[in-house]
C-alpha positions in Angstrom: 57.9 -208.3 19.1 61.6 -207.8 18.2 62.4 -205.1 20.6 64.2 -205.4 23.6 65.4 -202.8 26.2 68.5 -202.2 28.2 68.3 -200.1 31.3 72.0 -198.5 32.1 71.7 -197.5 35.7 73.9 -194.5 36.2 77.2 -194.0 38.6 76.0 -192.5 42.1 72.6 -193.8 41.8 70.9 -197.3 43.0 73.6 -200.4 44.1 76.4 -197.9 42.3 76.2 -195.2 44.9 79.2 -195.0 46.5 79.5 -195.6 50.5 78.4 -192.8 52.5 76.1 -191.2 50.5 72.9 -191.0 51.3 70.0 -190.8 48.5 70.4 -189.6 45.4 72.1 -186.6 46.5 76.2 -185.8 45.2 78.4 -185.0 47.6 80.6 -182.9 45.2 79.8 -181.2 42.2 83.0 -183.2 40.3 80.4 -186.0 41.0 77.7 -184.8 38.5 80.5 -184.6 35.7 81.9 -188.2 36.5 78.2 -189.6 36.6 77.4 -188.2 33.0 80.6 -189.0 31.7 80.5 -192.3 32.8 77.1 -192.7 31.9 77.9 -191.5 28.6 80.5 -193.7 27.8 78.5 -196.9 28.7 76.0 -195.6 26.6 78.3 -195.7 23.9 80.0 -198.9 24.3 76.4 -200.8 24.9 75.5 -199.5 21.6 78.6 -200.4 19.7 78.2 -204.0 21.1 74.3 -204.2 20.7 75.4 -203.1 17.3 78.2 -205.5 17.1 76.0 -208.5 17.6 73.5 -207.8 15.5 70.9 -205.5 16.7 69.4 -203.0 15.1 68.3 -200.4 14.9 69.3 -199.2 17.9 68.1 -195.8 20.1 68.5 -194.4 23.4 65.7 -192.3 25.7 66.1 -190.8 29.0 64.2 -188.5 31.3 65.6 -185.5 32.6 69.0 -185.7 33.4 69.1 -189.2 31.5 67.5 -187.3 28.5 70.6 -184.7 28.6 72.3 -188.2 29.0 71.1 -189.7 26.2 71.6 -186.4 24.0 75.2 -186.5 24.2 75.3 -190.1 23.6 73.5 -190.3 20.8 75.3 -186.3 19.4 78.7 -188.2 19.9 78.3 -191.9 18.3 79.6 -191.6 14.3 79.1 -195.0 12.6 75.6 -195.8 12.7 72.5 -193.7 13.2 70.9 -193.8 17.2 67.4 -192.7 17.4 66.7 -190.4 20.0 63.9 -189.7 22.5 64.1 -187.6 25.7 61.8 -186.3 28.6 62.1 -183.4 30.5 65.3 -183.0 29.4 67.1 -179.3 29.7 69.7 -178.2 27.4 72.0 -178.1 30.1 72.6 -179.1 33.9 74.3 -175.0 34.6 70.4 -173.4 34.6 69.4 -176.5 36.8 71.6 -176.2 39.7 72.9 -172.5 39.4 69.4 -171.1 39.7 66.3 -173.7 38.8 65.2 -176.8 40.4 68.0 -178.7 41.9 69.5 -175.1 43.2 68.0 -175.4 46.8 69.6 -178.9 47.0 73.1 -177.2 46.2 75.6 -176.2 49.6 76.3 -173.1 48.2 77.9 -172.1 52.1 80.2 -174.9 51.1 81.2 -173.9 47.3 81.1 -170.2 48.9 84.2 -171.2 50.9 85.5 -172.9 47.5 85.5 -169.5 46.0 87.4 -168.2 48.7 90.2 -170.5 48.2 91.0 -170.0 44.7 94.5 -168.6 44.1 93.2 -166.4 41.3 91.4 -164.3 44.5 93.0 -162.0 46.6 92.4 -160.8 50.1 90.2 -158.4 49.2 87.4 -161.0 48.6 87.3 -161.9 52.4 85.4 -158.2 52.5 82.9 -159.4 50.1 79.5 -159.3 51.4 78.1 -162.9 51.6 75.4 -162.2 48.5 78.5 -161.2 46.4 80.1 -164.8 47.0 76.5 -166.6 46.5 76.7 -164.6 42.8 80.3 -166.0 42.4 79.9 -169.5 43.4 76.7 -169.6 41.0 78.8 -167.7 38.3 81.7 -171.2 38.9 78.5 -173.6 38.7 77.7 -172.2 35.8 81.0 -171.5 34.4 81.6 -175.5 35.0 78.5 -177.2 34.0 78.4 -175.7 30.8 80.3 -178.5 29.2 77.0 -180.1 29.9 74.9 -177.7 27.4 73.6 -180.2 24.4 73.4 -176.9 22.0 77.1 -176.8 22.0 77.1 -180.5 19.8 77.1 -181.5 16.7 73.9 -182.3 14.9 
């Protein structure tokens, strides 16, 4: 009695996956930054109109990635207090797909060839050996997702 629960469903994921891709796996790892920062930000405006119109108090929960989700959300929103539960959740998505869990589902031939094209590169990495570009296309994952690590907010 007097609570109620909203379920966001995230970009990418159930009827807002985008044509042509199949299952819950991204296509591109820009993907994974527009899903949480999408997410994110209709976390934050659902709570600043659940807020608006009355309800309170509010808090958000997620599991896993929706826990890292719900981290930021609730690090980032200033005018009221959000309570907070997560599941599962890691500190950050760079240890997840660099070398845990989700790693396995990564094409790192693909983002290998993405290393290859950077202009900061010259033609001497063409005589890398292939290990050497799996350790640099990790290094980028990492490099990138760690906008993602939850340590790096504000209490």
């Amino acid at each position: 009695r007097g609570i109620a629960s909203a379920l966001l469903q995230s970009p990418f994921y159930g009827s807002r996956r985008p044509a042509g891709q199949r299952g819950p796996k991204l296509r591109h790892v820009s993907d994974l930054l527009a899903l949480g920062n999408a997410t994110i930000e209709e976390t934050l405006a659902l709570l600043r109109w659940l807020r608006a119109a009355g309800y309170w108090p509010l808090g958000v929960c997620g599991f896993s990635m929706g826990g890292v989700h719900a981290m930021m959300a609730a690090a980032c929103i200033r005018e009221f207090p959000v309570g907070l539960v997560t599941f599962c959740a890691p500190h950050s998505a760079a240890p997840v797909y660099a070398s845990g869990a989700l790693a396995l589902a990564c094409d790192w031939p693909a983002l290998q060839r993405g290393v290859l094209q950077e202009p900061a590169l010259n033609g001497s990495a063409l005589e890398r050996a292939e290990e050497d570009l799996r350790q640099l296309a990790q290094r980028r994952m990492l490099d990138l997702l760690s906008v993602t690590d939850v340590t790096r907010l504000p209490p």
